[in-house]
N, C-alpha and C positions, 0 to 999 in steps of 0.2 A: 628393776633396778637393784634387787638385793643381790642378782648373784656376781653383776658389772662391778659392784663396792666390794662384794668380800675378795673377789680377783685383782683388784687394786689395793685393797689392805694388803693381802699377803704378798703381793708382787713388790709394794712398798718395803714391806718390813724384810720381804726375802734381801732385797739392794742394798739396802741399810747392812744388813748383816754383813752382808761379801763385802762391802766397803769398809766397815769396822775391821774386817779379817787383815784386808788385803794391806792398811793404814799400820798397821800395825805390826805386822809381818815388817814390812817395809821398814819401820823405826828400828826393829833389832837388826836390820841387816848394817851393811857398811855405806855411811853417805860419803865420805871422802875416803880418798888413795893419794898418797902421798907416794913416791918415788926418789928414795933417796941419791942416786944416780953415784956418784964417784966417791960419797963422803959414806958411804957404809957397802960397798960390794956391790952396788946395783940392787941394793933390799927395794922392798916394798911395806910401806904402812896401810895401813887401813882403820880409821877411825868410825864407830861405829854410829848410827844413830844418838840412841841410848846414852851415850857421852858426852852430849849438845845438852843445853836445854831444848832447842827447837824438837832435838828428836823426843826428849821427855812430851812434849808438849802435844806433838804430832800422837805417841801411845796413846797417852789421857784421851784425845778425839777419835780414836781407833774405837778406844773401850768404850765409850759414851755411844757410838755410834753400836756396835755389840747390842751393848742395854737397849736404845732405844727399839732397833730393829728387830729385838725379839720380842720386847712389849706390842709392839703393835698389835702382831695379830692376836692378845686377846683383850686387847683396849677395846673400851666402847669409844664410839664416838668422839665425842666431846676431847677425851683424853687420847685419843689415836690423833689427834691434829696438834696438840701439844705436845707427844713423841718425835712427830714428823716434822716438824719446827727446831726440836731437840737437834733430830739428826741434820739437819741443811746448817743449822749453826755451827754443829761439829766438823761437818764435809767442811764447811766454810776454814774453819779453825786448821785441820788438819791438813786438808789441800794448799791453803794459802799460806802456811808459814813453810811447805817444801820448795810450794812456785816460787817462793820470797830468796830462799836458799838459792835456787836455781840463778834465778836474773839477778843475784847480788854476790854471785862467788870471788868476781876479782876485788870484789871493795873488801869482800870478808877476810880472803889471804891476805891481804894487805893490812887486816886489822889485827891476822893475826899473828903477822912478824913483828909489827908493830910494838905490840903486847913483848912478844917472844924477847927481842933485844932492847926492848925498856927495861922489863926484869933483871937481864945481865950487867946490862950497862947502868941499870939504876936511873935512867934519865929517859924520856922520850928521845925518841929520832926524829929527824927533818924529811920532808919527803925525799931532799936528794939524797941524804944518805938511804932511804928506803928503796929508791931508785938504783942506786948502786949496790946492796945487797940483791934484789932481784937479778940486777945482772949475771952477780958473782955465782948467785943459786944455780942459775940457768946453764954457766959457762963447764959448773961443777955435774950438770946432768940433771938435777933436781926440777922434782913438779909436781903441780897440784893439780888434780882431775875430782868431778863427781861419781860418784858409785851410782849401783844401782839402786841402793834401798830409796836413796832420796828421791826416784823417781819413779819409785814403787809408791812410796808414801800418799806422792800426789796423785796417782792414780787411782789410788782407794780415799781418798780423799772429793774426787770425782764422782766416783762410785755411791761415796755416800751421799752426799749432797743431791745426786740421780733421786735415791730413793726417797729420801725425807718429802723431795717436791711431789714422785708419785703420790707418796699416802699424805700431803696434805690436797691434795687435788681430788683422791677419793670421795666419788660423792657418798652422800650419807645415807644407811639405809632407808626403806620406804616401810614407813607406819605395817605393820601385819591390822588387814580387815578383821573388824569384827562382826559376831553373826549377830545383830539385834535386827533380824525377823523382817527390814527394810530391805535389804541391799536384794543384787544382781539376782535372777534366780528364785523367787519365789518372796514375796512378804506385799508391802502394800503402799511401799513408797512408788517414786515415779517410774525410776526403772526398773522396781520388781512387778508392774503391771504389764504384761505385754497385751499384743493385740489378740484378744478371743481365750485371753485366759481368765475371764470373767463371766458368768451369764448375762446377757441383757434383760430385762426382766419384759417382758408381753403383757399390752394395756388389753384391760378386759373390754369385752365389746360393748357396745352402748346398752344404755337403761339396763344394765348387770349393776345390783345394790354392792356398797364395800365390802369389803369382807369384816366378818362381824357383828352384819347389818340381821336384827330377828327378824323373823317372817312376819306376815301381818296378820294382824289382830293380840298379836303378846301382850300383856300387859307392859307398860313399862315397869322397870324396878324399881324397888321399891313402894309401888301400888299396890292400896289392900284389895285383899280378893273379893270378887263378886259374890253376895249372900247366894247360897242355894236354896230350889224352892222345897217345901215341906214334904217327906211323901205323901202317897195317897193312901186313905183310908182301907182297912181290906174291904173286897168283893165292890168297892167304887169302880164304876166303869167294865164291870164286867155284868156280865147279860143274867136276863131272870133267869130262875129256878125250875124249872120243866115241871109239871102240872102233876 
């Protein structure tokens, strides 16, 4: 299992990165293009990222996404699941305020001519009249389109969010065995006994004494010894004197 988790850390924290990059990359580029049409030469605008808050916002979760995804691979454990948490938060943050951008562009021009000739006029506008400006924008050549950044953004925003969920899915390493003299392989637990890697010991054959056992006649120990008898006298027991 240790080397399935260290190839899911680093594959985590590798995604995280590219999606920090790619997040961020994307916020300095241009989210809108403007086309002036008849009221400046047929110029073109481009507003970039970076000049939104959204695109401020979208950076911030680029860079978070950066940090977390380089943390990872030398986080332990415990703290590599609260990086990878970090980055799906920020994927979340940085993805969803471009998607947001994207599905909500005709309400956003609209808020922001809105904006635009309330400042001149000092007053809000009525939808008709906002209705009739569009017109006249339109009739003059004028249009609002998405750039690429902002769909850059989202994509590394994707990107990040990918990684966070790999390295919080990383399983976690597996304990390193210790050698205390039981385990696999030689010691005296269950599975360091295999079969015939033991002597059987051989009962001795019948009326054979324990071992241990003195011979007979020993005294037991402890018991005093038997008195010896006296010697004998000299020339007792031995034959007369030749004549």
């Amino acid at each position: 299992m240790q080397p399935a988790s260290n190839s899911r850390r680093w594959l985590g924290g590798a995604i995280a990165l590219v999606g920090g990059a790619v997040t961020a990359v994307g916020a300095f580029l241009p989210w809108v293009s403007v086309h002036l049409g008849q009221l400046a030469g047929n110029r073109s605008l481009t507003v970039k990222g970076t000049s939104s808050t959204d695109g401020k916002v979208a950076l911030a979760a680029g860079i978070v996404l950066l940090i977390a995804g380089a943390a990872m691979w030398a986080a332990t454990p415990s703290a590599r699941r609260g990086l990878a948490v970090l980055a799906i938060v920020a994927g979340l943050v940085g993805g969803g305020i471009a998607l947001f951008d994207v599905t909500t562009k005709d309400r956003q021009f609209d808020d922001g001519l809105r904006k635009g000739f309330a400042n001149v006029q000092g007053h809000p506008i009525s939808n008709a009249q906002l209705a009739v400006i569009k017109e006249q924008l339109k009739r003059l050549g004028v249009s609002f389109s998405l750039s690429s950044g902002l769909y850059i953004a989202l994509v590394g925003g994707v990107i990040g969010l990918i990684g966070g969920i790999v390295g919080l899915t990383a399983p976690a390493p597996a304990a390193e065995p210790t050698d205390s003299g039981f385990g696999t392989g030689g010691g005296y637990g269950a599975q360091g006994i295999e079969a015939g890697s033991m002597p059987v010991p051989v009962p001795p054959p019948p009326g054979t004494p324990p071992p241990g056992t003195p011979p007979p006649g020993t005294p037991p120990i402890g018991a005093p010894a038997e008195p010896q008898p006296p010697p004998a006298p000299p020339g007792e027991g031995e034959g007369e004197p030749a004549p």
